[in-house]
LOGUMI-107064 format. One record per atom (N, C-alpha, C): y, x negated, z negated. Coordinates in steps of 0.02 Angstrom, whole numbers, plus 50000, padded with zeros to 5 digits. Each point is the difference from the previous one (the first is absolute). Last residue first. Example, Ala and Ser with C-alpha at 12.3 -4.5 7.8 and 13.67 -1.06 7.14 Angstrom:
# LOGUMI-107064
498884935849646/500594995849997/500555003949963/497144998550004/500595004550000/500604995550000/
# end
This chain:
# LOGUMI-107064
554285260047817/500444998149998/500204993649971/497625009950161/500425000249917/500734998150001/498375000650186/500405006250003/500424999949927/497984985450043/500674997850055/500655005649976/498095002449892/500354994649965/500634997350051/498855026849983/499764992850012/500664994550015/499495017449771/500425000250085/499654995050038/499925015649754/499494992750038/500345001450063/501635004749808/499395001850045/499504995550040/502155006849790/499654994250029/499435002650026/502515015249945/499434998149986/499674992550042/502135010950033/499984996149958/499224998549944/500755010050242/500075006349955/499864995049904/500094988150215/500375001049965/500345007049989/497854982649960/500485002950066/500585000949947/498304978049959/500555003049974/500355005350041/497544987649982/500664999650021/500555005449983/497254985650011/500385006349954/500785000149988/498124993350232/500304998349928/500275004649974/498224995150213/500505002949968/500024995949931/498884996950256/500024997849944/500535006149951/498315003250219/500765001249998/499934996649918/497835007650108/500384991050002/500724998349985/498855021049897/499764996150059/500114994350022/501365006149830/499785006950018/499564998150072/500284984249756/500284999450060/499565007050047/500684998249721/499505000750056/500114996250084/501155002749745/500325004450074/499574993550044/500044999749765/499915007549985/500185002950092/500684975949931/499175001849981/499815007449998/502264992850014/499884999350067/498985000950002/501595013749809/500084991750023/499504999650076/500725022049882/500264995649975/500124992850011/499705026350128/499534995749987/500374994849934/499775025350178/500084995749950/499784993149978/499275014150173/500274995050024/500334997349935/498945021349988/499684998550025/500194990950003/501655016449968/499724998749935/499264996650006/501115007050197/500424995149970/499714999349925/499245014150122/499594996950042/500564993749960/500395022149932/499434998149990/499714993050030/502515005249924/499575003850058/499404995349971/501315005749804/500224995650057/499425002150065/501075004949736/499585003450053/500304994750054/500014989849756/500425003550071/499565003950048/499804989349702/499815001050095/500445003350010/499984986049803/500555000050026/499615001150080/498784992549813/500185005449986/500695003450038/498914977150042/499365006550017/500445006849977/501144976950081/499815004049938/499645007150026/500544981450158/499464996749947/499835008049933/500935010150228/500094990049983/499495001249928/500025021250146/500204991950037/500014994049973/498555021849939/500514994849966/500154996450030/499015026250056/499924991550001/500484996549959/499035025350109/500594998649963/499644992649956/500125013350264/499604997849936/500254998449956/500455018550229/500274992949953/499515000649958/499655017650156/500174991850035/500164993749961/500855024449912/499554995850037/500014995750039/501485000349790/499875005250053/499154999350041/499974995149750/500504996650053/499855005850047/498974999849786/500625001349977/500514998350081/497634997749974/500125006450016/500855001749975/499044977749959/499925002350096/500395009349989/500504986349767/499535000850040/499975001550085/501894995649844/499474999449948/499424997450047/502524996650099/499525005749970/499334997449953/502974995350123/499295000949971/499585002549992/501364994050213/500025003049930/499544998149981/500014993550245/500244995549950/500165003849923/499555019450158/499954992450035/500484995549942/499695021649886/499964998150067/499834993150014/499855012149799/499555000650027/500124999450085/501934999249797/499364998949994/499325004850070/502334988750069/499875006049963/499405000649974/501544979050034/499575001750047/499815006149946/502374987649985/499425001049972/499585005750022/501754986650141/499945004849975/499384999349952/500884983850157/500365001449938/499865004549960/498984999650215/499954993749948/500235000149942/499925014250190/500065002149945/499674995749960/500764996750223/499425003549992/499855002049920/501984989350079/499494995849988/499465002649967/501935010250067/499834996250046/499324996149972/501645016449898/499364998949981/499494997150045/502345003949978/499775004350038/499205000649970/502074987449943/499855005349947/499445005350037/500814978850111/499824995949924/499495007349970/501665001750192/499345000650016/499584998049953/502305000149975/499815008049988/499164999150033/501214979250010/499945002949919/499665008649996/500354988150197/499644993849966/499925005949930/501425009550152/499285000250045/499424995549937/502394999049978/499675006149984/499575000150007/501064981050069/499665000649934/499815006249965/500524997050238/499354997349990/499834999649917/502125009750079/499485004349998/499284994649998/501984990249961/499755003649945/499435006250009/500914982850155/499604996049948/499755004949955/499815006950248/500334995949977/499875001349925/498395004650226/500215002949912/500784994049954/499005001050304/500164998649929/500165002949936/499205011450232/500394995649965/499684998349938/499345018550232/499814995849914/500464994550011/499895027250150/500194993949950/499804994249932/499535024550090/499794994550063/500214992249981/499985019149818/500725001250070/499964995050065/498924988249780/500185005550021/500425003250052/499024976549859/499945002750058/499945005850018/500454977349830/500265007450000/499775003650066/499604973549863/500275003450050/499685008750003/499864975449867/500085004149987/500295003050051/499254975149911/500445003550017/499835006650019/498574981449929/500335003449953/500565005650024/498784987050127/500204994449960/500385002649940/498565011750183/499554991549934/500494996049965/500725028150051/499914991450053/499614995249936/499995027549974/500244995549973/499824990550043/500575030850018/499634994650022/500254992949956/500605031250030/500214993249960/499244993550010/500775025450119/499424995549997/500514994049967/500455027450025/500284994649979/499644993249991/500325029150103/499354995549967/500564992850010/500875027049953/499954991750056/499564997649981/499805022549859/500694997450052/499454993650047/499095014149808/500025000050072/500225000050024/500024992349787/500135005750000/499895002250079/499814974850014/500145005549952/500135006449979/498574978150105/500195006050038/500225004549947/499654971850056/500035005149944/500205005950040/498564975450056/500335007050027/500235004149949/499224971949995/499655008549980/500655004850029/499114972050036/500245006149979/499975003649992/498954983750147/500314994849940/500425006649952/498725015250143/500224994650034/499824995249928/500285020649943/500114997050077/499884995250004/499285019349791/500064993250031/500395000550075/500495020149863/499604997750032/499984993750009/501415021849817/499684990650044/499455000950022/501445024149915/499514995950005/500264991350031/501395019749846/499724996850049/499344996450016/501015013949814/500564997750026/499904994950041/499215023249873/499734993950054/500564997250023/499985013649759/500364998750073/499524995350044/499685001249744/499555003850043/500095000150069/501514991749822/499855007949988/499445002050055/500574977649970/499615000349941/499985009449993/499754989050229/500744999049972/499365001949944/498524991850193/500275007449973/500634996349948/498554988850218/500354999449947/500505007549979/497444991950182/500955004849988/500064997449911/498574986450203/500144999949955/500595005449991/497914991050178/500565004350012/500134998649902/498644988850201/499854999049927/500915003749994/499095005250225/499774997049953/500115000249929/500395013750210/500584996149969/499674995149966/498565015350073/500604997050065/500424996549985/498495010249842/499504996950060/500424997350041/500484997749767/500175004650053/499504997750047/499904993349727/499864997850075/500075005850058/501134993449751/499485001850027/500154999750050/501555000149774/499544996050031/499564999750016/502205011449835/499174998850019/499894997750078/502025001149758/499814998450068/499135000450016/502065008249814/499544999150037/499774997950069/501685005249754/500064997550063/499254997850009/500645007449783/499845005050023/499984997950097/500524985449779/500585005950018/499795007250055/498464980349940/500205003649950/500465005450008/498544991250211/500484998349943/500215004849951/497924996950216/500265003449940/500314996249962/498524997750237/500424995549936/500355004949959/497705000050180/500505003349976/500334995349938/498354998650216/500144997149975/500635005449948/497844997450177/500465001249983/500234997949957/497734999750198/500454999449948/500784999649999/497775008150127/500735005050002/500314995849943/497535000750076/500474995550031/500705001150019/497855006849864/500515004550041/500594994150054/498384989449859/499575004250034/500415006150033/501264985549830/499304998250026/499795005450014/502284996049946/499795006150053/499314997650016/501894990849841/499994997950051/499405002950045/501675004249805/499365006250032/499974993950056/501874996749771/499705002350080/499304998050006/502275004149824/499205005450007/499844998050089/501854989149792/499915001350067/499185003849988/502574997649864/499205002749999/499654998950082/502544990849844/499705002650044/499145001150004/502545000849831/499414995450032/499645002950032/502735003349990/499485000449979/499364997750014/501695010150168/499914997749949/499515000549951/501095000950271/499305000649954/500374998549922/501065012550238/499944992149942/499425003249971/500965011550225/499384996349983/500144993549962/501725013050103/499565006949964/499494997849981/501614983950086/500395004149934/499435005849984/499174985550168/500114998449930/500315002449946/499945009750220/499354996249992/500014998549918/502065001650131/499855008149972/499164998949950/500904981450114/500505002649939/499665004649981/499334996350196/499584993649953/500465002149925/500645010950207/499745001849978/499544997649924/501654989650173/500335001849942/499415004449952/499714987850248/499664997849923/500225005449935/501134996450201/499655004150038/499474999049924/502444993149946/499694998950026/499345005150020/501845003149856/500334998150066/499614999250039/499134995349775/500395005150011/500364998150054/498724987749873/499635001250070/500465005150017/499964992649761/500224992950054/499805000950085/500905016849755/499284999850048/500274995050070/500625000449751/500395001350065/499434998850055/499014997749805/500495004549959/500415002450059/498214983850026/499805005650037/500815006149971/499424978149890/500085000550068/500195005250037/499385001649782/500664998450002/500224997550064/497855013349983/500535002049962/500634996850013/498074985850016/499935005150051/500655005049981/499754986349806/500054997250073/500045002650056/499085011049815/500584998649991/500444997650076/497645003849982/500465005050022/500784999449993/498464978349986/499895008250000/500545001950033/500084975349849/499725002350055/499905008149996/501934983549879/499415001350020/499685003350060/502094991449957/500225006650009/499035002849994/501514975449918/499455003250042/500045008649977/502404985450035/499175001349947/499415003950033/501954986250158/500015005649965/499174998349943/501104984450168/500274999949937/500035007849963/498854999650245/499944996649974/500614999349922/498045013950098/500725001250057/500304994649945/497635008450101/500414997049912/500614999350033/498045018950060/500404994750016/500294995049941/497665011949961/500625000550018/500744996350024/497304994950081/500354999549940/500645005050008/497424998950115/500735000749998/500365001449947/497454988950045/500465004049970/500484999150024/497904993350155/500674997449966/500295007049977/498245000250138/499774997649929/500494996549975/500125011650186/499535005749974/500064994249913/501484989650177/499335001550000/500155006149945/501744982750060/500095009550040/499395002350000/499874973249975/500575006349980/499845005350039/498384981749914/500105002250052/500455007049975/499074975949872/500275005850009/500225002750064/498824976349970/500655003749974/499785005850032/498105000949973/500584996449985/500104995650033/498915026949986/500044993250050/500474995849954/499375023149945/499384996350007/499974990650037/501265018049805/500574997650079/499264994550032/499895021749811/499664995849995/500394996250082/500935018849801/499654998550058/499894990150039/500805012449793/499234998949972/499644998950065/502754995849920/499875006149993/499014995550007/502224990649862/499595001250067/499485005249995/502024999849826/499384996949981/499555003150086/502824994249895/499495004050036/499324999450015/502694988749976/499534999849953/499475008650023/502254979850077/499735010949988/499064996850000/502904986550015/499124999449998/500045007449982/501774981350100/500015008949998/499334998349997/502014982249984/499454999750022/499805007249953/501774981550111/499945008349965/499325000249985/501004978050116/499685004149961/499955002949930/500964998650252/500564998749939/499654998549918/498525004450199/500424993550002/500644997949954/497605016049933/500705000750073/500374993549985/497395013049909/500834993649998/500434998850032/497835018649885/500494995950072/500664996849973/497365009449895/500774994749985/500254999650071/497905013749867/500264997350045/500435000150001/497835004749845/500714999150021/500254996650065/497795015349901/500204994850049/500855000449957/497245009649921/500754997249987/500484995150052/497665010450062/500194996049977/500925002849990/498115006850144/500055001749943/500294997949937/499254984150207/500055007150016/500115001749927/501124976350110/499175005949956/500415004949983/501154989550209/500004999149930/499295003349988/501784991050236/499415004149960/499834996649936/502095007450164/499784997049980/499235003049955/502455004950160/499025002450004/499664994949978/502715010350040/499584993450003/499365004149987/502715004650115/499265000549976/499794996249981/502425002850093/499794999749949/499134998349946/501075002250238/500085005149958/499955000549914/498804982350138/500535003650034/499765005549948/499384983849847/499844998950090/500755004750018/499424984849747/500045009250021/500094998050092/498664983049865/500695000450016/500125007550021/498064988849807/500275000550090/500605001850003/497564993149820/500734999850026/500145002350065/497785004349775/500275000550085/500984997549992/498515000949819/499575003050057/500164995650042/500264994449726/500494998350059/499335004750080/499695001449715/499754999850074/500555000650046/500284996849736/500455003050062/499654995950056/499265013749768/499984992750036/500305002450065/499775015149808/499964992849991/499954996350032/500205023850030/499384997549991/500084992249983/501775015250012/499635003949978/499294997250002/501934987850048/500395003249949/499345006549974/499804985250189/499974997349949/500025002949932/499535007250260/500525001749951/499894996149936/499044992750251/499755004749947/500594998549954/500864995350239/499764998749932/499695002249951/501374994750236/499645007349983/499744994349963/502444997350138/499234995549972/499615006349975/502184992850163/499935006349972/499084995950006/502474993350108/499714997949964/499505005549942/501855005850232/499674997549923/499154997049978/500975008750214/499894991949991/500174998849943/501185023750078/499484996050003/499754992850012/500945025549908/500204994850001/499334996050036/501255020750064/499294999249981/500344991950008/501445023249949/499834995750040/499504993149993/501005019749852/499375002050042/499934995450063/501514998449813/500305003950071/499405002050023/499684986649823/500375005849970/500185005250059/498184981750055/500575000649961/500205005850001/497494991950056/500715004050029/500364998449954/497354995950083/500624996849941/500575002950032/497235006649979/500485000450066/500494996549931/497085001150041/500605006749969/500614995450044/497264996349914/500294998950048/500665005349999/497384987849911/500535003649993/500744999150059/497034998649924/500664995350026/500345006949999/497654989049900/500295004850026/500554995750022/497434991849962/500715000049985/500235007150045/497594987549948/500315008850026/500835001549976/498894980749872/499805003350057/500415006250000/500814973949967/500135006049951/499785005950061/499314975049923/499995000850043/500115009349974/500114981749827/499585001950025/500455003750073/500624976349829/500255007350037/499345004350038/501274976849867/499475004549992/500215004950021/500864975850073/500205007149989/499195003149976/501344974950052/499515001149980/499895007349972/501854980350140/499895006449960/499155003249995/501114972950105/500145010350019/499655001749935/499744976050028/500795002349995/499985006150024/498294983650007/500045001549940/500925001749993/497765005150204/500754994149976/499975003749929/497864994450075/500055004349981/500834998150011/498114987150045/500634999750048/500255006950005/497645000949868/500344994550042/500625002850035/499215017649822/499944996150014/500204992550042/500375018249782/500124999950066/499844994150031/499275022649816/500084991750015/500444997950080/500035019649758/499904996850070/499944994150028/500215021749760/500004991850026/499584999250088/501715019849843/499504996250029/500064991450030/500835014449755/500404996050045/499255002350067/500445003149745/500325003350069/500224998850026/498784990049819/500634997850036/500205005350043/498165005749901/500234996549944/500704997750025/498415012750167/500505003749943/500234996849952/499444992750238/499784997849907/500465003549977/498945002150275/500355003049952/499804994549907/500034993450279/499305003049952/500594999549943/500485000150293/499944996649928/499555002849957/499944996350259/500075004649970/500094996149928/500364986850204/499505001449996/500265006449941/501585000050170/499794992349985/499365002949948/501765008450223/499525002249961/499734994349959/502915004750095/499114998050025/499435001049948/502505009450070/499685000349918/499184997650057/502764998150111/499345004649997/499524997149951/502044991050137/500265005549938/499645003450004/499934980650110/499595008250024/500305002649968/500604978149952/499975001650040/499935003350054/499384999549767/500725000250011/500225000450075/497825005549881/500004996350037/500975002650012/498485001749761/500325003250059/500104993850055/497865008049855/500424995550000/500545002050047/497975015149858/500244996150041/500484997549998/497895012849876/500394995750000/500294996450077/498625021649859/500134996650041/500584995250002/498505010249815/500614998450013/500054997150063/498385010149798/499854995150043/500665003350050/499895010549809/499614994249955/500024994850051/502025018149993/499364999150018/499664993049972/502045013549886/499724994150039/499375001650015/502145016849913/499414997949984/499734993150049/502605005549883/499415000050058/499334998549973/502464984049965/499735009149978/499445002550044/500674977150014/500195001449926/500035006750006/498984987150200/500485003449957/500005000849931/498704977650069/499805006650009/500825004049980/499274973750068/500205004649945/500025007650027/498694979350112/500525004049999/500135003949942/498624976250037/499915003949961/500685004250009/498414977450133/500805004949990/499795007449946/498574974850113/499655006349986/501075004249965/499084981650183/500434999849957/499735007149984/498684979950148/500195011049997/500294999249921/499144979150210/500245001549924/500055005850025/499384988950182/499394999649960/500285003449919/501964992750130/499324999050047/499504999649944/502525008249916/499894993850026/499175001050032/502205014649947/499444997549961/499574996750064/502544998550009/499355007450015/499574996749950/503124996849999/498994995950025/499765005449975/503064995950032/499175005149984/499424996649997/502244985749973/499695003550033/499415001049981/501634991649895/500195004049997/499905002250054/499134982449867/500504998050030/500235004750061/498045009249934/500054993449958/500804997350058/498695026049900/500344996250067/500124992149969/498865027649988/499774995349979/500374992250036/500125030649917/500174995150050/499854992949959/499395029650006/499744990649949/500334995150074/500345027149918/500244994350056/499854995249951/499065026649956/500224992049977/500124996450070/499365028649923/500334995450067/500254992749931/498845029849986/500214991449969/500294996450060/499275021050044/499755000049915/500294993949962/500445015050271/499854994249956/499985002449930/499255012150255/500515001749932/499864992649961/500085002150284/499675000249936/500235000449925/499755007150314/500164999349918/499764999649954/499404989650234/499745004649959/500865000449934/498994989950272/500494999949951/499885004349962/498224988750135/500205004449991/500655000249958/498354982550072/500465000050050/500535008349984/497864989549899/499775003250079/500734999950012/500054993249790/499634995650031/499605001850071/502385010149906/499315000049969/499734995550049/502475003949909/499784999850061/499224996449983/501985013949853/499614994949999/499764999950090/502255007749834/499765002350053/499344993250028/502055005649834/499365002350002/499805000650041/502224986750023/499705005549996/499325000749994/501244979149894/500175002650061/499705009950005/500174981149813/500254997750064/499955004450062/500695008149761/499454997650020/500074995950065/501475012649858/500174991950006/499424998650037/500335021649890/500345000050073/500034992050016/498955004749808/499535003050075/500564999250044/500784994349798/499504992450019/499695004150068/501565012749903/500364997050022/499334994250009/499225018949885/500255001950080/500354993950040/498004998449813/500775000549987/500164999750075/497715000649984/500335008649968/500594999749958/498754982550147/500185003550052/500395008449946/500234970849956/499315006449975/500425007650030/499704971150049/500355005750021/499535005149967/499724970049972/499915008450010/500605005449995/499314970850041/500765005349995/499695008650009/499584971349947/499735006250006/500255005949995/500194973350082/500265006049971/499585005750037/499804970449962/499735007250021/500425005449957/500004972050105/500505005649958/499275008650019/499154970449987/500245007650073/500555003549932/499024973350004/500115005249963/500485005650039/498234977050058/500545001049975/500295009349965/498664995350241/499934997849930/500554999249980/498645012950210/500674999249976/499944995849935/498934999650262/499994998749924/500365000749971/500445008250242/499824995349993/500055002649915/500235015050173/499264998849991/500084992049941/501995010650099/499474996250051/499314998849957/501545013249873/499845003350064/499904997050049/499434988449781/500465005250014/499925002250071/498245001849786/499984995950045/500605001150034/498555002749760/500385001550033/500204994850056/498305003149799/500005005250047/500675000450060/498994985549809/500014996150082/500075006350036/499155004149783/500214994650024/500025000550066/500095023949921/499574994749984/500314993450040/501065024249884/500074994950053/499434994949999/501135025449905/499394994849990/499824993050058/502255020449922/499464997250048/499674994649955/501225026049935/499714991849980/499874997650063/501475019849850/499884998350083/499654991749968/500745017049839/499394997150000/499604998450098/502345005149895/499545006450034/499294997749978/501784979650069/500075007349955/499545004749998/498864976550040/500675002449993/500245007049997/498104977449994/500055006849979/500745000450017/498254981450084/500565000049968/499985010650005/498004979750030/500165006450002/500775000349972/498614976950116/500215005249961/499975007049993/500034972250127/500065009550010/500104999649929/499774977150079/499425004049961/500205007849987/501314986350173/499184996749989/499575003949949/502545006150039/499525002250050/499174996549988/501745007749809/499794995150033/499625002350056/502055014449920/499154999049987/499744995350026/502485012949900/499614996750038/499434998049987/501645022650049/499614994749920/499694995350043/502275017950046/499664995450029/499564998049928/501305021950020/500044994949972/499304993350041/500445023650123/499894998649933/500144992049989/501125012950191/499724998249979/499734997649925/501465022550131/500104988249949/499375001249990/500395020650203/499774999049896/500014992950008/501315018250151/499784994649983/499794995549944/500855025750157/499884996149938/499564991949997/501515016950206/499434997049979/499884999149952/501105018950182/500234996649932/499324993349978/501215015650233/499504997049965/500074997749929/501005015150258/500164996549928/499284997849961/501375007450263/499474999949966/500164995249922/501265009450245/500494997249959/499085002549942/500304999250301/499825003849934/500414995349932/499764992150240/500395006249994/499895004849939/497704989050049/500494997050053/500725006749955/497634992749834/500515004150060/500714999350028/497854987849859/500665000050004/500175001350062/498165005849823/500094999950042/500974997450009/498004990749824/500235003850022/500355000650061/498364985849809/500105001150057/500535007050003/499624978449812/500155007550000/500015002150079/499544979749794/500115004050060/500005007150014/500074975249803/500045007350035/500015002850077/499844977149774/500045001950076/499945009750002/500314987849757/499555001150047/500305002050034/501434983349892/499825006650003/499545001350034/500654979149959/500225001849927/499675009249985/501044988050237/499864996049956/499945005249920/500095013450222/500534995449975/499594996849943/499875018450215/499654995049958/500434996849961/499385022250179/500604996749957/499584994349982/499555017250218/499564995149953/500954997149958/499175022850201/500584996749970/499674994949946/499215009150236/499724997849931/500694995549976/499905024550168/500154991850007/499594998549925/499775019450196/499714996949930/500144991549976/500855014850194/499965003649948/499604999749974/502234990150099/499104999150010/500005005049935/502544985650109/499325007149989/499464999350001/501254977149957/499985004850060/499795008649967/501724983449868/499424999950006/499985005150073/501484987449779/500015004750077/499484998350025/500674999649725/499474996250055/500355003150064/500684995549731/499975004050041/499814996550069/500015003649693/499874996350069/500225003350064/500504996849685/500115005150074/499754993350068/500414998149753/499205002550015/499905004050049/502204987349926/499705006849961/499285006550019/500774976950038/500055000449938/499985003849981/498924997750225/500584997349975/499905001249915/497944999750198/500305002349939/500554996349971/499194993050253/499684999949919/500345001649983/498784999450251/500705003149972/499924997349916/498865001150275/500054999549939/500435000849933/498325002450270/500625000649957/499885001049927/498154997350158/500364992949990/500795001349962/498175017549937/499914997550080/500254992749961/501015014449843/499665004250048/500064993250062/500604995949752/499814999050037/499875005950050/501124990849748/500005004750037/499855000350061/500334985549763/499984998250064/499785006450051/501324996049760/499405001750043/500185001250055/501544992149816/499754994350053/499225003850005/501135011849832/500204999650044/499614995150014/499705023249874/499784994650012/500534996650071/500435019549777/500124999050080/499534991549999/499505017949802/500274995650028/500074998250072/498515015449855/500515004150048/500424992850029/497904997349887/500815002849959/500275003350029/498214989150105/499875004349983/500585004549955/500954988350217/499424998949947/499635005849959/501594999050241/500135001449924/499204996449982/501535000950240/499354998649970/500365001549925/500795010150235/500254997449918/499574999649990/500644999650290/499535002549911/500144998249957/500315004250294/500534998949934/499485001549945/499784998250292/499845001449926/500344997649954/500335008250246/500484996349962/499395004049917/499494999950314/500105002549933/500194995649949/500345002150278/499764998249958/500155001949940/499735004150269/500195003949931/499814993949950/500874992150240/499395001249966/500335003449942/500994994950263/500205005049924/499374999749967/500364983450232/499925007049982/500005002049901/500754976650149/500185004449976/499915008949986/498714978650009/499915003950066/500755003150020/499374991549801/500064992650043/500185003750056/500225017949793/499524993650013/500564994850076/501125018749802/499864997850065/499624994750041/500275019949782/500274992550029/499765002850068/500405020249816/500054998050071/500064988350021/498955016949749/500594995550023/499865000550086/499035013649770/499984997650072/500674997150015/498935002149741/500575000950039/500104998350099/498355004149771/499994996550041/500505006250050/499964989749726/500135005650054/499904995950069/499054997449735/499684999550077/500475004050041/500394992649724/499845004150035/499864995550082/499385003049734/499934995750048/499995002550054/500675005649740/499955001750064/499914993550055/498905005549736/500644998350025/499895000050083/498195008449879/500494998849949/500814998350017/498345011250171/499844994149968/500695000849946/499345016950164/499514999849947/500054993749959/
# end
């Protein structure tokens, strides 16, 4: 995802400790680049106590132990600092890329009578006398350097420069994703070390705002901790639409050398999740692979999520929901293969992200220096063209899909069964392909999929972490998915492994099923979540309400949920002694919930 390649191979090596027994050790390698794309050299490249600095051609390289969360940190005179955690796997070969934003132009400011100095963007600090102290606390006088260095998050090459990953850690201790609006590095240094603001002083800072986008009026604000490669909490800013900018303060033994981010906390995130293969169908892996709101369709390049593809290839990263995504893998030669696709509406309730959940989208495979083959039936189709299970006790899964595509846009009609206690679910595609959804007394939540001429071309059952396919009434076929993404087959008494291309069948032809309860689908007027005018326009059991702010935009929704509607935390009562708030589920409405249980 970065302008120029920075690569990470971690290469297992056999040494030999004191003892003489065999330790695995791993081989990092990286290209720093700037925002230009330019190679950076003399950076300094750290994991732990090993070290390493950028040659001339902005190449590093480290040996190192295995672990699987190292904190990789760069630095070099001139450039904001960076970090980056990731895993470095024993016997594996892993890749990375970094960007690095120059510092802004140095201005100087008397330390005894402060000031305000302005710089690009309408980035400002306001300084009062005597505000500065160095990192023993001792008086600073005489004259500091201050650079003001903003990043605007909706040119792609300043987001991939940010210092590190979105990712905040809250004042209870919670890691949260967060979307940014802005980001300034105010560094403050006299004879070319850092200083804080000083005992009893508060430096008031002014962040420049994206250059595309709407802005909130009040702005959470945090700082990055380089050392955590994590986004700490600092007081909230206050919006001037004249400068677009917010303003913040920071107080005592503040350091005056990390990064200064506007960013709200991103609710009810989703996540995603799919597979990397080359041309052979063999699974690349320990690429380098980022998730990004799509610039190219909403103006700003929200950096989500980074990671390394795992075994087999996999990854499972998390992003906002509904959203324009791009995503970039980078490989060590770097190639680099993007696909473009707007996340799906299910809600991943835990962060980080939990793979192989109910609430991670499956992506189509990407297979890598090919064009994007978009998302659907297509995909499903070009996998599936040589049916990847053939030979095998599975081969039926062919038959499955060649008689069950969808095309076209989709209708959902479901009945969640107030007072019968029989709900259902039906999906309808343009081309005439159907699926419906209901409760066996023995089987449970049973699903048959019809071809577009009507054909039953099988039922699904949940299992397990999986679902059972029983086709045309042959074999039954249980496909399962491991927490780490991986993928296994269990028929004929037998379960294995899915190797690379049948797991990318499995990824892409399950995309077109309508797995996601018919999210995608536009809801049929008068079912669950459709529209309607009035109550009598909904099934029963349902009411017909406005989940969010616009009154003219109702949904039949169950009665006891239009009851719980709400907008702000003043409209949600405490239910006896149980406190509640107005929170975000994730049928994407706001409810009075109680406040422990919120997201």
């Amino acid at each position: 995802m970065r302008p120029q390649r920075l690569v990470v191979y971690l290469v297992a090596a056999l040494l030999v400790d004191a003892c003489g027994k065999p330790t695995s050790k791993a081989k990092l390698v990286g290209d720093v680049t700037d925002v230009t794309g330019a190679v950076v050299a003399g950076v300094q490249a750290s994991v732990g106590a090993a070290k390493a600095t950028t040659g001339a051609d902005g190449r590093f390289s480290l040996s190192l132990a295995p672990v699987d969360d190292a904190l990789l940190t760069l630095t070099k005179d001139g450039f904001v600092p960076s970090s980056q955690r990731l895993p470095l796997a024993a016997d594996t070969e892993s890749y990375i890329n970094v960007v690095m934003m120059p510092l802004a132009p140095p201005q100087p400011l008397a330390a005894q009578t402060g000031g305000t100095l302005v710089g690009a963007r309408n980035a400002a600090l306001i300084a009062p006398p005597g505000a500065f102290v160095t990192a023993k606390g001792e008086p600073v006088t005489g004259e500091v350097l201050v650079h003001l260095t903003p990043y605007d998050p909706a040119v792609p090459t300043e987001a991939l420069a940010y210092p590190g990953e979105l990712v905040g850690l809250t004042a209870d201790s919670k890691r949260v994703p967060l979307m940014t609006y802005g980001l300034l590095d105010l560094t403050v240094t006299q004879n070319g070390a850092p200083l804080q603001v000083a005992p009893g002083q508060t430096l008031t800072i002014r962040v420049p705002a994206a250059s595309k986008g709407t802005m909130p009026a009040v702005m959470g604000m945090w700082r990055y901790d380089i050392a955590q490669a994590l986004w700490l909490p600092l007081p909230d800013g206050v919006w001037d639409a004249t400068t677009r900018t917010w303003t913040t303060q920071l107080g005592p033994g503040y350091p005056l050398d990390v990064t200064t981010n506007c960013d709200v906390p991103l609710e009810a995130p989703g996540c995603i999740q799919g597979i990397v293969v080359d041309t052979n169908w063999n699974p690349v892996n320990n690429a380098w692979i980022s998730a990004r709101a799509d610039p190219s369709v909403i103006g700003s390049a929200q950096l989500f999520a980074n990671d390394t593809t795992w075994n087999e290839g996999t990854f499972c990263m998390t992003v906002a929901r509904q959203t324009p995504i791009l995503l970039t893998v980078r490989e060590a030669s770097g190639r680099i293969t993007e696909r473009r696709f707007t996340s799906g509406d299910k809600v991943n309730q835990d962060y980080p992200r939990v793979c192989g959940s109910s609430g991670c989208m499956q992506l189509v495979p990407i297979i890598v220096g090919t064009n994007d083959p978009g998302t659907g039936e297509e995909a499903c189709a070009s996998v599936m063209s040589t049916n990847p299970f053939t030979g095998s006790c599975a081969s039926e899964l062919g038959d499955f899909y060649e008689c069950f595509h969808t095309g076209g846009t989709c209708v959902s009609d479901i009945d969640p069964g107030i007072g019968t206690g029989a709900p259902s679910t039906e999906l309808t595609w343009q081309n005439g392909a159907r699926t419906t959804s209901g409760l066996d007394l023995l089987r449970g939540l049973v699903s048959k999929y019809y071809g577009p001429d009507g054909t039953l071309c099988g039922e699904v059952v949940p299992s397990g972490n999986g679902m059972t396919f029983t086709v045309k009434g042959r074999g039954a076929v249980t496909i399962s998915t491991e927490d780490d993404g991986t993928m296994k087959m269990k028929c004929g008494g037998v379960e294995r492994e899915l190797n690379a291309k049948q797991t990318a069948a499995m990824l892409a032809c399950g995309s077109t099923m309508g797995e996601d309860g018919g999210a995608s689908c536009t809801p049929k007027f008068g079912s669950f979540t459709g529209p309607c005018g009035f109550k009598s326009d909904c099934k029963n059991g349902l009411d017909c309400c406005a989940p969010t702010s616009d009154i003219f935009n109702k949904q039949c929704m169950i009665e006891s949920l239009c009851d719980m509607l709400c907008s702000s935390d003043l409209e949600c009562p405490p239910y006896g002694t149980i406190p509640r708030a107005c929170c975000l589920s994730s049928l994407g409405a706001k409810l009075c919930t109680p406040r422990t249980a919120c997201q």
